[in-house]
PDB file of N, CA, C, O and CB in Angstrom:
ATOM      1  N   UNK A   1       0.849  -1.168   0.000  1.00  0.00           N
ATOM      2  CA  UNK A   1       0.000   0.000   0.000  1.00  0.00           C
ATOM      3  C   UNK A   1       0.902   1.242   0.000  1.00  0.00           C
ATOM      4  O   UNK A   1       1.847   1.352   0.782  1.00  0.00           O
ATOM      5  CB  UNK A   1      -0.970  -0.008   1.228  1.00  0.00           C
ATOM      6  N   UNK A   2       0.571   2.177  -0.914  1.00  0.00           N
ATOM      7  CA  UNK A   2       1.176   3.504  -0.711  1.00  0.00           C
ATOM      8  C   UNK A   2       1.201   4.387   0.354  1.00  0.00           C
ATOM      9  O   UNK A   2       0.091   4.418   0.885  1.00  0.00           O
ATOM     10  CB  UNK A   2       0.786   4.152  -1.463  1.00  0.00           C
ATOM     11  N   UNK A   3       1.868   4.995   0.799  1.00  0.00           N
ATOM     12  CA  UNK A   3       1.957   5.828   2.088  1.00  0.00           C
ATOM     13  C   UNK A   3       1.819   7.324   0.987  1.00  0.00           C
ATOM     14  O   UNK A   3       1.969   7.512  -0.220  1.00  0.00           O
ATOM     15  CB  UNK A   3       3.739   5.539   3.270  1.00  0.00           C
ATOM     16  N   UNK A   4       1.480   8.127   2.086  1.00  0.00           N
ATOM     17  CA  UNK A   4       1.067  10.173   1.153  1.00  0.00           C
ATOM     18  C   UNK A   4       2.189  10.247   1.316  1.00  0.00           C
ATOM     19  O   UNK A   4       1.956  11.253   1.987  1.00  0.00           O
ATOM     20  CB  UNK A   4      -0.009  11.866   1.891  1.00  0.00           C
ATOM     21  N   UNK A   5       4.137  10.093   1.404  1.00  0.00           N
ATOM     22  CA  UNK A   5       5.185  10.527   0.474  1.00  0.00           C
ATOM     23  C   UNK A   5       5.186   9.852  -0.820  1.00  0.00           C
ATOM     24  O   UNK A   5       5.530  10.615  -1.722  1.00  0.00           O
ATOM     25  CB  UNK A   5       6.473  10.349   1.057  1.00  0.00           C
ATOM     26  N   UNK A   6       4.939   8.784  -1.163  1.00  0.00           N
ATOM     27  CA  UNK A   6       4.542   8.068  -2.385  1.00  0.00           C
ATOM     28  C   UNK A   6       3.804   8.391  -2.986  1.00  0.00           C
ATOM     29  O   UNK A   6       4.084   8.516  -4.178  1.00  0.00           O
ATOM     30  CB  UNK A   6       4.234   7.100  -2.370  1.00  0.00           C
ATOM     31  N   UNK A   7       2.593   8.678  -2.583  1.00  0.00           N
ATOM     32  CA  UNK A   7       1.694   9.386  -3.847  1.00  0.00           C
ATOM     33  C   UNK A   7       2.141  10.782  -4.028  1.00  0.00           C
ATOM     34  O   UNK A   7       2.080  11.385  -5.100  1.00  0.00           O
ATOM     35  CB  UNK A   7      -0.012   9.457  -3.551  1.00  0.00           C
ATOM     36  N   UNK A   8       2.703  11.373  -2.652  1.00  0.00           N
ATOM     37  CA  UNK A   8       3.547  13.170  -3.442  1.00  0.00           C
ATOM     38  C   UNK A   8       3.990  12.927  -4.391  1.00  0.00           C
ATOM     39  O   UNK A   8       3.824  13.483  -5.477  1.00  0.00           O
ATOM     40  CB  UNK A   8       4.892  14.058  -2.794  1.00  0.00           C
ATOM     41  N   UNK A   9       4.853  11.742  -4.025  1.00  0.00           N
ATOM     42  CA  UNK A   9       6.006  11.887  -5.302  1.00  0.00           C
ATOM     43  C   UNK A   9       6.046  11.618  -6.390  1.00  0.00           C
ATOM     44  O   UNK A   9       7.006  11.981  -7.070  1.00  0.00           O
ATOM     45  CB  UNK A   9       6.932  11.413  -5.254  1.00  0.00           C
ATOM     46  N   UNK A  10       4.772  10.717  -7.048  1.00  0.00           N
ATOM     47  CA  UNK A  10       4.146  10.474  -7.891  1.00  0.00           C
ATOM     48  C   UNK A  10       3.540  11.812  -8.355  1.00  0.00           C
ATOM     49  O   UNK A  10       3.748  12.446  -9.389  1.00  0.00           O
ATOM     50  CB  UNK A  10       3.395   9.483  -7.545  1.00  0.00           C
ATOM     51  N   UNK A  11       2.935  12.003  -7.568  1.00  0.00           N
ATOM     52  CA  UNK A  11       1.845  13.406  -8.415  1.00  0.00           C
ATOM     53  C   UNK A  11       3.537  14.514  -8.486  1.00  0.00           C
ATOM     54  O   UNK A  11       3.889  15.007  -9.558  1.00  0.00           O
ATOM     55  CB  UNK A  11      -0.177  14.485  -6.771  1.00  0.00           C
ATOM     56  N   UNK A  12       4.031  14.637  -7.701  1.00  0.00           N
ATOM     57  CA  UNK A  12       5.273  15.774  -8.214  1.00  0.00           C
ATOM     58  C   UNK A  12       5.900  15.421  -9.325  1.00  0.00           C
ATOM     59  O   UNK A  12       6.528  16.313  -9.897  1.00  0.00           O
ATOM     60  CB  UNK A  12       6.482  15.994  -7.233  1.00  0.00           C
ATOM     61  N   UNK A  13       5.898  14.391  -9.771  1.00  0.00           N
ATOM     62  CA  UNK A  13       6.472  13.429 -10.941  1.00  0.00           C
ATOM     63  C   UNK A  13       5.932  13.900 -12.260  1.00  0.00           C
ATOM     64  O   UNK A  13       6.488  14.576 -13.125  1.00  0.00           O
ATOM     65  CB  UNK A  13       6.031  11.818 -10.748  1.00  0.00           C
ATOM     66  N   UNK A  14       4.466  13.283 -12.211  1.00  0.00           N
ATOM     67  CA  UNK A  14       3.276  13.844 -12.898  1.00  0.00           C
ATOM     68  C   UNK A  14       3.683  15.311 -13.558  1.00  0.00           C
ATOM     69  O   UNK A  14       3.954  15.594 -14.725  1.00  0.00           O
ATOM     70  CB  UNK A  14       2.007  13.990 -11.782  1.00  0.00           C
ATOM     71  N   UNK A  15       3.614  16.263 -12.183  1.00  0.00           N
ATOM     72  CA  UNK A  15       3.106  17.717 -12.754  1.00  0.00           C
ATOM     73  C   UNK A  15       4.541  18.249 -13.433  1.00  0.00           C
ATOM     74  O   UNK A  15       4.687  19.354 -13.955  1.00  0.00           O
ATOM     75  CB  UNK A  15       2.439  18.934 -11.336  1.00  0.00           C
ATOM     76  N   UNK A  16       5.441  17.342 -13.324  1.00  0.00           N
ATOM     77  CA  UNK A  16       6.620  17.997 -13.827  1.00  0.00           C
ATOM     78  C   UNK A  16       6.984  17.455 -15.119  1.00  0.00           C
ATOM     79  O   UNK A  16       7.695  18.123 -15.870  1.00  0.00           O
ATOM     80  CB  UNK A  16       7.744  17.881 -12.905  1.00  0.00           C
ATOM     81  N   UNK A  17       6.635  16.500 -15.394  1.00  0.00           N
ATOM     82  CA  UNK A  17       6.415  15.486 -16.942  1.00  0.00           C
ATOM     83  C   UNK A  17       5.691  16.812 -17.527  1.00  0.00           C
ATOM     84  O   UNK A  17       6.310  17.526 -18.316  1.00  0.00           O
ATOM     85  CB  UNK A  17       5.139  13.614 -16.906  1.00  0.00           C
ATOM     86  N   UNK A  18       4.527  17.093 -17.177  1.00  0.00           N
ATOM     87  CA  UNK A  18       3.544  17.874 -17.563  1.00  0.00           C
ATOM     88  C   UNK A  18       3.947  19.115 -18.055  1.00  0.00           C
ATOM     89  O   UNK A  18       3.760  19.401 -19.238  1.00  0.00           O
ATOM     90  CB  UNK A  18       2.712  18.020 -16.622  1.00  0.00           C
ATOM     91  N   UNK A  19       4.462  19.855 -17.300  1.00  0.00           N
ATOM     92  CA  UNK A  19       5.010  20.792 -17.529  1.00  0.00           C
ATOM     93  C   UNK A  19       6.035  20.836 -18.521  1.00  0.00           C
ATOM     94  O   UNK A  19       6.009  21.671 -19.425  1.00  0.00           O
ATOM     95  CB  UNK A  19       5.304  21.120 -16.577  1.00  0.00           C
ATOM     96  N   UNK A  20       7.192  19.740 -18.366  1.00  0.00           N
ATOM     97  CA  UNK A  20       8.221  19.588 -19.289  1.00  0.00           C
ATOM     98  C   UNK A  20       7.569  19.799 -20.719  1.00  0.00           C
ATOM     99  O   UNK A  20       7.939  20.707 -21.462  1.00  0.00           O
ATOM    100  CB  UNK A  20       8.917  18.182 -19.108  1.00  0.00           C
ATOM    101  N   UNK A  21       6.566  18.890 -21.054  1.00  0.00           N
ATOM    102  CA  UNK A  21       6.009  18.414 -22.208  1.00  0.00           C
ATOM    103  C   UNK A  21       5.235  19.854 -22.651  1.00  0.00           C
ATOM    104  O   UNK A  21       4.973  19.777 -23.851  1.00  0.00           O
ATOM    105  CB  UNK A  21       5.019  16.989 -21.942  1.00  0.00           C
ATOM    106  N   UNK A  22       4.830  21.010 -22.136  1.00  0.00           N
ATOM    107  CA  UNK A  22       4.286  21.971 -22.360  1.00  0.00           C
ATOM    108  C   UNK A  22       5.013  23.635 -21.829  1.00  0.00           C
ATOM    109  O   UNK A  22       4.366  24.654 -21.582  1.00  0.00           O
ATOM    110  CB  UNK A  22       3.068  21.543 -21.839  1.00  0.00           C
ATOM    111  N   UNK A  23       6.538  23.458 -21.770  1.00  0.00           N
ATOM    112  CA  UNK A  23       7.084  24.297 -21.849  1.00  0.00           C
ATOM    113  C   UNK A  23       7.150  25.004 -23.641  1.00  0.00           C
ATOM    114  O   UNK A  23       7.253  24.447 -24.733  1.00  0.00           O
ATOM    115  CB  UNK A  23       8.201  23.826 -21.119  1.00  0.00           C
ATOM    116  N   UNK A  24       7.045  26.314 -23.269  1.00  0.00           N
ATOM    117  CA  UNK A  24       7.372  27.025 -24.532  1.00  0.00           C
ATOM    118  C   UNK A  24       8.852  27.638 -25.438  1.00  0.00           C
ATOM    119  O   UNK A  24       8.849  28.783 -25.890  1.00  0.00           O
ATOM    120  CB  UNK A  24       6.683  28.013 -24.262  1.00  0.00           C
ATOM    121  N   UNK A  25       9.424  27.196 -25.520  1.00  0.00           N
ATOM    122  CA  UNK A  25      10.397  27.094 -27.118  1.00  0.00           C
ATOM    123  C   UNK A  25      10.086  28.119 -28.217  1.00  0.00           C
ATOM    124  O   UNK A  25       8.961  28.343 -28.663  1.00  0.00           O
ATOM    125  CB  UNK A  25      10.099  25.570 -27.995  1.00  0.00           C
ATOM    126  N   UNK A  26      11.240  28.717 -28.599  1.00  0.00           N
ATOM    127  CA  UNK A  26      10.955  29.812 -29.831  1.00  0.00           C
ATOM    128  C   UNK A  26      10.644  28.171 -30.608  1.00  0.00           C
ATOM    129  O   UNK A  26      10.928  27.178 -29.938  1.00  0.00           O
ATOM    130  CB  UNK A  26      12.634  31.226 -30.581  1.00  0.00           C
ATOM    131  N   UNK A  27      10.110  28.006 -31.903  1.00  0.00           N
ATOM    132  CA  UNK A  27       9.854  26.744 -32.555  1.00  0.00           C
ATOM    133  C   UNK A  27      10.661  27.414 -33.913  1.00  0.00           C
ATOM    134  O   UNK A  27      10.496  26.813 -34.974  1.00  0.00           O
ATOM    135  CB  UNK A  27       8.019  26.173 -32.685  1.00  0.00           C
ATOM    136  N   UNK A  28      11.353  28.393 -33.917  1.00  0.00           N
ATOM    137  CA  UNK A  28      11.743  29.316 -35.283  1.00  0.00           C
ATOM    138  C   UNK A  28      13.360  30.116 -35.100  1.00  0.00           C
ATOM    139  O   UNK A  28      13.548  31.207 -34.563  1.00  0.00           O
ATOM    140  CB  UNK A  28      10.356  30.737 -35.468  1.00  0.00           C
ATOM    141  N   UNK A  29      14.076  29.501 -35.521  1.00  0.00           N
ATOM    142  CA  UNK A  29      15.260  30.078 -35.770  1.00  0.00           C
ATOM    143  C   UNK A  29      15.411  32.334 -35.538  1.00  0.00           C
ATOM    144  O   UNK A  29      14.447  32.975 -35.956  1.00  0.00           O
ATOM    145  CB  UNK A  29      15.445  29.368 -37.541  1.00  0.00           C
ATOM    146  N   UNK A  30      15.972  32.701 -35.242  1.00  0.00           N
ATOM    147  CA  UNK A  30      16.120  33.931 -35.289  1.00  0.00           C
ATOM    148  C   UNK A  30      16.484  34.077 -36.589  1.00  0.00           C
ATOM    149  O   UNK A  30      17.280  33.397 -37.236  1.00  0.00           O
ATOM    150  CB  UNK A  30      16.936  34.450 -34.364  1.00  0.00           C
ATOM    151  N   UNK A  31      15.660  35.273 -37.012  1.00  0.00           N
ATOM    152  CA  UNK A  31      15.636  35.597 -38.698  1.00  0.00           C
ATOM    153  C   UNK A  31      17.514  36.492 -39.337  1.00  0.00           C
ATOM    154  O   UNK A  31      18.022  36.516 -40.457  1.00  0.00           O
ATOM    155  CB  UNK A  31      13.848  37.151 -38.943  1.00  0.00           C
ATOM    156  N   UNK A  32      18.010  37.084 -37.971  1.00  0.00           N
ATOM    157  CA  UNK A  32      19.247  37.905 -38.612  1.00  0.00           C
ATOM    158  C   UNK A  32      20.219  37.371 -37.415  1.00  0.00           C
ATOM    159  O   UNK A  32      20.023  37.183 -36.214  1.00  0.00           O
ATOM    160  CB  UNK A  32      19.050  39.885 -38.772  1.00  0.00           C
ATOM    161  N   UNK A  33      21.425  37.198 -38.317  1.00  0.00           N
ATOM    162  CA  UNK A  33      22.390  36.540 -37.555  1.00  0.00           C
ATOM    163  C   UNK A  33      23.140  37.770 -36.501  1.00  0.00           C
ATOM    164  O   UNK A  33      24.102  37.279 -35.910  1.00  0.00           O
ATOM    165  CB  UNK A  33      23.483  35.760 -38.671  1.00  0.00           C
ATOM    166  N   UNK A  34      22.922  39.098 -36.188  1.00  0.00           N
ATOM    167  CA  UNK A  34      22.989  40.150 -35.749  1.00  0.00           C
ATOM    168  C   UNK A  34      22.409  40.266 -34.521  1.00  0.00           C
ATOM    169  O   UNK A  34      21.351  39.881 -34.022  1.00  0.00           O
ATOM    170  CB  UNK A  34      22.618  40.881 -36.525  1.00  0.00           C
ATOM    171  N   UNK A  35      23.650  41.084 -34.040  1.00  0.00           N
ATOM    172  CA  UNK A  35      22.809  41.408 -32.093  1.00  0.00           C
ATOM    173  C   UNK A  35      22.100  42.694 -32.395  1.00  0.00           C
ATOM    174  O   UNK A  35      22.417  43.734 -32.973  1.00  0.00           O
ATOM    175  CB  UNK A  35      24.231  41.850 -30.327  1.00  0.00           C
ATOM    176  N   UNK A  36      20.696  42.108 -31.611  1.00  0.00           N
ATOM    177  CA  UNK A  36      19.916  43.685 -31.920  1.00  0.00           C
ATOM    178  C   UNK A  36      20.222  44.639 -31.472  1.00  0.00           C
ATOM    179  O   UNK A  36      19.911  45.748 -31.907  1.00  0.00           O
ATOM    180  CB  UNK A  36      18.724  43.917 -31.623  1.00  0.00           C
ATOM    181  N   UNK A  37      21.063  44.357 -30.269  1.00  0.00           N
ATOM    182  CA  UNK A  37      21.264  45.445 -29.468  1.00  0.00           C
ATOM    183  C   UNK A  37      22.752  46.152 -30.080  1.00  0.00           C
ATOM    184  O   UNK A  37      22.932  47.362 -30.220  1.00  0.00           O
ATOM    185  CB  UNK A  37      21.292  44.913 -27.821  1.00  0.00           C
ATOM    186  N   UNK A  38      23.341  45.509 -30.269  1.00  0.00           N
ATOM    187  CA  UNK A  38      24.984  46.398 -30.492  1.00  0.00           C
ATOM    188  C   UNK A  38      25.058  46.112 -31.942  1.00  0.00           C
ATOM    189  O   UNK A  38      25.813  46.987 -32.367  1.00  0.00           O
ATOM    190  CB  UNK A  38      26.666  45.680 -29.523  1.00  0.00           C
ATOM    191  N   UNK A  39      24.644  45.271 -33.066  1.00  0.00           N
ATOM    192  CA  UNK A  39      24.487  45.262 -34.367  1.00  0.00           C
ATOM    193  C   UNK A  39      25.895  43.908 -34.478  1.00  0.00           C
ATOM    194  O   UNK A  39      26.125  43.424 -35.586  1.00  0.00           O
ATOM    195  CB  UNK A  39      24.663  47.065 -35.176  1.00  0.00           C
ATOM    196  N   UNK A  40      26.623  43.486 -33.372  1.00  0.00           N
ATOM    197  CA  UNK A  40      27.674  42.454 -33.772  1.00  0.00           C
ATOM    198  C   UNK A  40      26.906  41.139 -33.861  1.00  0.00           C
ATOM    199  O   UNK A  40      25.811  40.735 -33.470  1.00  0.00           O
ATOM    200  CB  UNK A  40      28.938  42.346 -32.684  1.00  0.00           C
ATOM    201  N   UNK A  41      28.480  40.383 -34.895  1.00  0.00           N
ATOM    202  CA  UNK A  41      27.341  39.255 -35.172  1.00  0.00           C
ATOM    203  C   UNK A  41      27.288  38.364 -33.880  1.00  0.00           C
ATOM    204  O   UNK A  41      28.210  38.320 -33.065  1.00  0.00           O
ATOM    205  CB  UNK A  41      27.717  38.230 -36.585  1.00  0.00           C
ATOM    206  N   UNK A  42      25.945  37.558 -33.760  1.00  0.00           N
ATOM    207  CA  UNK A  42      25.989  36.506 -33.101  1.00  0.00           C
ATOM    208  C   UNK A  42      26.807  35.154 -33.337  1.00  0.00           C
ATOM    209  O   UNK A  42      26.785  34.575 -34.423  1.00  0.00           O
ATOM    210  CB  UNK A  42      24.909  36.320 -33.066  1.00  0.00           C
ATOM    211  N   UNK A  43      27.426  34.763 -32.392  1.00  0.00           N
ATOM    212  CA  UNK A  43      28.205  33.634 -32.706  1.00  0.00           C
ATOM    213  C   UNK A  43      27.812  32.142 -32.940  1.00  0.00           C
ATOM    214  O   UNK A  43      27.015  31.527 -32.231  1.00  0.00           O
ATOM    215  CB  UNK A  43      28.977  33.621 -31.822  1.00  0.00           C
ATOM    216  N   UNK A  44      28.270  31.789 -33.694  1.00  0.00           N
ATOM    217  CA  UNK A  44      27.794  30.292 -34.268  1.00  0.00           C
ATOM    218  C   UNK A  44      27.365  29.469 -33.366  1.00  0.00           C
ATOM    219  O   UNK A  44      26.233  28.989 -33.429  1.00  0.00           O
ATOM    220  CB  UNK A  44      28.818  29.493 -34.935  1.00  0.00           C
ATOM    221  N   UNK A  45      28.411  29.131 -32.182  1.00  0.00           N
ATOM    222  CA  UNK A  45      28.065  28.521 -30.826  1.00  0.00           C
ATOM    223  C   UNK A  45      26.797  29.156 -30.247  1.00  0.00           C
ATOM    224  O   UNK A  45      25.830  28.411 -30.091  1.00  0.00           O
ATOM    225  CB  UNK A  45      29.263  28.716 -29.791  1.00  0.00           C
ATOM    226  N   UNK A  46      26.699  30.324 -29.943  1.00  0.00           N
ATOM    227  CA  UNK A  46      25.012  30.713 -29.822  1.00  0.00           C
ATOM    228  C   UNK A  46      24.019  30.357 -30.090  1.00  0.00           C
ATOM    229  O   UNK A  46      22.963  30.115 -29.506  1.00  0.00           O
ATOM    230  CB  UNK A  46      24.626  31.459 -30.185  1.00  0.00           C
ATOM    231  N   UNK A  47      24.558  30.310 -31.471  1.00  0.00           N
ATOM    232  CA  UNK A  47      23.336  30.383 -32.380  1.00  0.00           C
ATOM    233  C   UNK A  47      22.850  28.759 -32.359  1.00  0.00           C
ATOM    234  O   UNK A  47      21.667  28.438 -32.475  1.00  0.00           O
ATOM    235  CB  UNK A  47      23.762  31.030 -34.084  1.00  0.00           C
ATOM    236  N   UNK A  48      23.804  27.923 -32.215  1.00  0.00           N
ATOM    237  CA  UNK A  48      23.370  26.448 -32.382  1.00  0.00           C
ATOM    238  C   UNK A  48      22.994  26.560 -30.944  1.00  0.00           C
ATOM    239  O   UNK A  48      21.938  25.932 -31.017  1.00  0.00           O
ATOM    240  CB  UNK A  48      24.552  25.149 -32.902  1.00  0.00           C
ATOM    241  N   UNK A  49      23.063  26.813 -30.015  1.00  0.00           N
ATOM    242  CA  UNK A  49      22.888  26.432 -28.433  1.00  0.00           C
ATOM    243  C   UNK A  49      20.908  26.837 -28.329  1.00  0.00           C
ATOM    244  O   UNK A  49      19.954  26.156 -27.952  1.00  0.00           O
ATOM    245  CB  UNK A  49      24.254  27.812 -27.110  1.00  0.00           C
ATOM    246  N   UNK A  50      21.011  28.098 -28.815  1.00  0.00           N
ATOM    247  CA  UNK A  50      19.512  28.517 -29.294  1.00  0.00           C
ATOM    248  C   UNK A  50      19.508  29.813 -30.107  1.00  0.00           C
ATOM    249  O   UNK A  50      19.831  30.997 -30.196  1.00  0.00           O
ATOM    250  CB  UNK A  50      18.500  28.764 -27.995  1.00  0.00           C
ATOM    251  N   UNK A  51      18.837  28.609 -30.701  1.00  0.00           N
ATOM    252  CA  UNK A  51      18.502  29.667 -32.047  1.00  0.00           C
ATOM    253  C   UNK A  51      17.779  30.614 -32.061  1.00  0.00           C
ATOM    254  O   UNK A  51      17.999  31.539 -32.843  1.00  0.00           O
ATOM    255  CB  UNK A  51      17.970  29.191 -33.065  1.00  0.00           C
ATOM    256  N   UNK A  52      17.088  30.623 -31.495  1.00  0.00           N
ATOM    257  CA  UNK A  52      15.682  32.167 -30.981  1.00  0.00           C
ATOM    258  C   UNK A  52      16.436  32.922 -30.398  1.00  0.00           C
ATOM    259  O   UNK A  52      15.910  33.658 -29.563  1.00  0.00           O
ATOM    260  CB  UNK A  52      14.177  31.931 -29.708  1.00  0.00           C
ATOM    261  N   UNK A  53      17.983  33.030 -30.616  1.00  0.00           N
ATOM    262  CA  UNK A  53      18.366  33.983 -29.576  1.00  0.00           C
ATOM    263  C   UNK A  53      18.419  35.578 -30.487  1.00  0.00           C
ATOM    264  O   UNK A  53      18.551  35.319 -31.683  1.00  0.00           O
ATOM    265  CB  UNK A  53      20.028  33.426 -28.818  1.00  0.00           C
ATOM    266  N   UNK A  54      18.373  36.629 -30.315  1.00  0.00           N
ATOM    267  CA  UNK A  54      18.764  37.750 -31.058  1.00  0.00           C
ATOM    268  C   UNK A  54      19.497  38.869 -30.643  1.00  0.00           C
ATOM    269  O   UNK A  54      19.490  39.939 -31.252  1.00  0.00           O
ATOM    270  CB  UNK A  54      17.834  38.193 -31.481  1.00  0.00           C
ATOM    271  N   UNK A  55      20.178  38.628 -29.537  1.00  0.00           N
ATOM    272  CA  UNK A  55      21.225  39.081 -28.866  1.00  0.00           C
ATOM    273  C   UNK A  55      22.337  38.077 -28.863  1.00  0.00           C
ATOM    274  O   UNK A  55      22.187  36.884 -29.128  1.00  0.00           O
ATOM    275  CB  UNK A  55      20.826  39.448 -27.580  1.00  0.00           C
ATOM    276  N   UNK A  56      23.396  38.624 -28.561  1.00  0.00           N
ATOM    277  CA  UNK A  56      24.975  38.341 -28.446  1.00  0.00           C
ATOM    278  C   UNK A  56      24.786  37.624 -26.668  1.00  0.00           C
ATOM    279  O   UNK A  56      23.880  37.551 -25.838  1.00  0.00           O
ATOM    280  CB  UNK A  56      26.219  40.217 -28.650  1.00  0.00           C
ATOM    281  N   UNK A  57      26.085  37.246 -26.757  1.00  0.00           N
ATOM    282  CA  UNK A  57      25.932  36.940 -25.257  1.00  0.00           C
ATOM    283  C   UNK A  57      26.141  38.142 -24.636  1.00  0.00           C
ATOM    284  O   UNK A  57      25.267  38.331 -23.790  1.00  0.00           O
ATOM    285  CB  UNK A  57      26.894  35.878 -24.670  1.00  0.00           C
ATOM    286  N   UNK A  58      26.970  39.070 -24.707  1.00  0.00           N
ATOM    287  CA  UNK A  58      27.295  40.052 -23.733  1.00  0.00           C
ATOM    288  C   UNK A  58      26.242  40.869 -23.659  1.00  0.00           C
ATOM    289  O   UNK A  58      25.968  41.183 -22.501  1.00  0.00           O
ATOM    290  CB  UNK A  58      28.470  40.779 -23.976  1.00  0.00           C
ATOM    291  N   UNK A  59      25.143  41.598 -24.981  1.00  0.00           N
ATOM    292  CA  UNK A  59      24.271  41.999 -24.201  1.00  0.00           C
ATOM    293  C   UNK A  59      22.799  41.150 -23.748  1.00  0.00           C
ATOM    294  O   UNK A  59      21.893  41.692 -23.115  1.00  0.00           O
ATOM    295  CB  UNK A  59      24.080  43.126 -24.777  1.00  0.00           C
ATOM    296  N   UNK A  60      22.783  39.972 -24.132  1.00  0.00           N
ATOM    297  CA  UNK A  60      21.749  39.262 -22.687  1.00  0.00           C
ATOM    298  C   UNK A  60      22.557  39.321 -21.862  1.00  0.00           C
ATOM    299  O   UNK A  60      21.799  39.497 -20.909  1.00  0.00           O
ATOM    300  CB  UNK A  60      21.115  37.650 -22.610  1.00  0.00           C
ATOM    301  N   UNK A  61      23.537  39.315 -21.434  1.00  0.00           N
ATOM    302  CA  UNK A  61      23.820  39.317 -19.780  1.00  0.00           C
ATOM    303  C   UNK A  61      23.785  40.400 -19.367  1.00  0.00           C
ATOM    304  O   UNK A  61      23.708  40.473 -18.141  1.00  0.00           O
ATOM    305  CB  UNK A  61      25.044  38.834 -19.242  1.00  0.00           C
ATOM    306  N   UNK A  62      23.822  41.784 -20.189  1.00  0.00           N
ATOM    307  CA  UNK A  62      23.081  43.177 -19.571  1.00  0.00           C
ATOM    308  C   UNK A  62      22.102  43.247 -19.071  1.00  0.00           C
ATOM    309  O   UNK A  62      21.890  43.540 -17.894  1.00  0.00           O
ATOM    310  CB  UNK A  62      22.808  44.065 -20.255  1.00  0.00           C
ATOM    311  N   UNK A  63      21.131  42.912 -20.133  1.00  0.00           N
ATOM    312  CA  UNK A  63      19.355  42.390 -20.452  1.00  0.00           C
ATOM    313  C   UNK A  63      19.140  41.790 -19.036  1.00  0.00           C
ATOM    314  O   UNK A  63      18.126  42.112 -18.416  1.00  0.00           O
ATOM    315  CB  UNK A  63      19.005  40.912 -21.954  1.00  0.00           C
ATOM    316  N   UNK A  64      20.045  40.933 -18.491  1.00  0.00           N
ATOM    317  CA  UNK A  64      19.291  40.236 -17.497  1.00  0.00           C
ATOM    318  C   UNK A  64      19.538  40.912 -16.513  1.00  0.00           C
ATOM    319  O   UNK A  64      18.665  41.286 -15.730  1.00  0.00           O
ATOM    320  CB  UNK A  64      19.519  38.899 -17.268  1.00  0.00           C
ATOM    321  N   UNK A  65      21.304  41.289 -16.346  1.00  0.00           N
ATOM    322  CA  UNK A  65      21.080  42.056 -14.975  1.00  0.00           C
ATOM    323  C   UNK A  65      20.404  43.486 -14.952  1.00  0.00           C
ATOM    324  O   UNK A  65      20.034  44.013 -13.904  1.00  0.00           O
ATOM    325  CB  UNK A  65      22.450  42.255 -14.323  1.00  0.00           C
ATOM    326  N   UNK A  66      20.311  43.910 -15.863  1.00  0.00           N
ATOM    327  CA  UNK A  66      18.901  45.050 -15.605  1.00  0.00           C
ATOM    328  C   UNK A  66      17.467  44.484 -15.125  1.00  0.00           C
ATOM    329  O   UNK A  66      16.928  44.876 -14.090  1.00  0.00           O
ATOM    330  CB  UNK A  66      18.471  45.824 -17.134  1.00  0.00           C
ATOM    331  N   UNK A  67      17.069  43.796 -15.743  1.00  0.00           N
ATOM    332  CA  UNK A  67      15.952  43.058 -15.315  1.00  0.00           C
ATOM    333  C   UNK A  67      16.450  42.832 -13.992  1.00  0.00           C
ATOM    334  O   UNK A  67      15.928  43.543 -13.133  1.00  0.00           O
ATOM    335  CB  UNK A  67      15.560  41.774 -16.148  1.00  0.00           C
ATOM    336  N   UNK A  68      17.188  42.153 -13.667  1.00  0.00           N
ATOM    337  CA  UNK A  68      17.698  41.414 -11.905  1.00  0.00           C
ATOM    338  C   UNK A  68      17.255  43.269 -10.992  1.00  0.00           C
ATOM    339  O   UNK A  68      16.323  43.347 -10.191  1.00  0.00           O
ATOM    340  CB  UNK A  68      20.525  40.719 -11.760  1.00  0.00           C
ATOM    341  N   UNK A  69      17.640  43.808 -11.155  1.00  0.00           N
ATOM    342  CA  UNK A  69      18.090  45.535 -10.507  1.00  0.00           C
ATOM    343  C   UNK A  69      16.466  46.425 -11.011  1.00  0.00           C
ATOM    344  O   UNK A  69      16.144  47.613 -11.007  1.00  0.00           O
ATOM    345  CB  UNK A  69      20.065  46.516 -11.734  1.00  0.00           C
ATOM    346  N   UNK A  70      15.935  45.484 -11.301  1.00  0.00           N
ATOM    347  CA  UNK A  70      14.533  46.865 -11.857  1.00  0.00           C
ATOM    348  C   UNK A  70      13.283  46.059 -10.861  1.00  0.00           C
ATOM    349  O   UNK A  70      12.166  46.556 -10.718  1.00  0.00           O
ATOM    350  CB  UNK A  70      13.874  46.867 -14.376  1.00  0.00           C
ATOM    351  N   UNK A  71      13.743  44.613 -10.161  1.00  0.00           N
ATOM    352  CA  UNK A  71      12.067  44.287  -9.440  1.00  0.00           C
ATOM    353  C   UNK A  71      12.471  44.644  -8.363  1.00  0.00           C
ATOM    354  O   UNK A  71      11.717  44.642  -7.389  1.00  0.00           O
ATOM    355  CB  UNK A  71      11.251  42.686  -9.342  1.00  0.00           C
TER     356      UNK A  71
END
């Protein structure tokens, strides 16, 4: 017979399958191989790591720590 940590862990199992399976993904390559923000190109390694990206690495890591410093 199951004990309620067994069925948690089942249903935590569950909702995270769930979720996995319905996370959202650009499904579409970024259209210009160009950082929007500074106009340099994006790098190949980027670009294969994810392709929806349209920034460079250096400015998403601006992008984010502004975001981090603005909530």
């Amino acid at each position: 017979m199951a004990d309620n940590a067994d069925r948690a862990t089942d249903l935590l199992e569950q909702r995270m399958e769930t979720a996995l399976a319905h996370r959202r993904l650009p499904a579409a390559p970024a259209a210009n191989d160009e950082c929007e923000e500074c106009g340099d190109e994006i790098p190949a390694a980027r670009r294969r790591a994810a392709p929806w990206a349209t920034t460079c690495i250096e400015c998403q890591e601006i992008n984010e720590r502004k975001r981090r410093h603005v909530r």
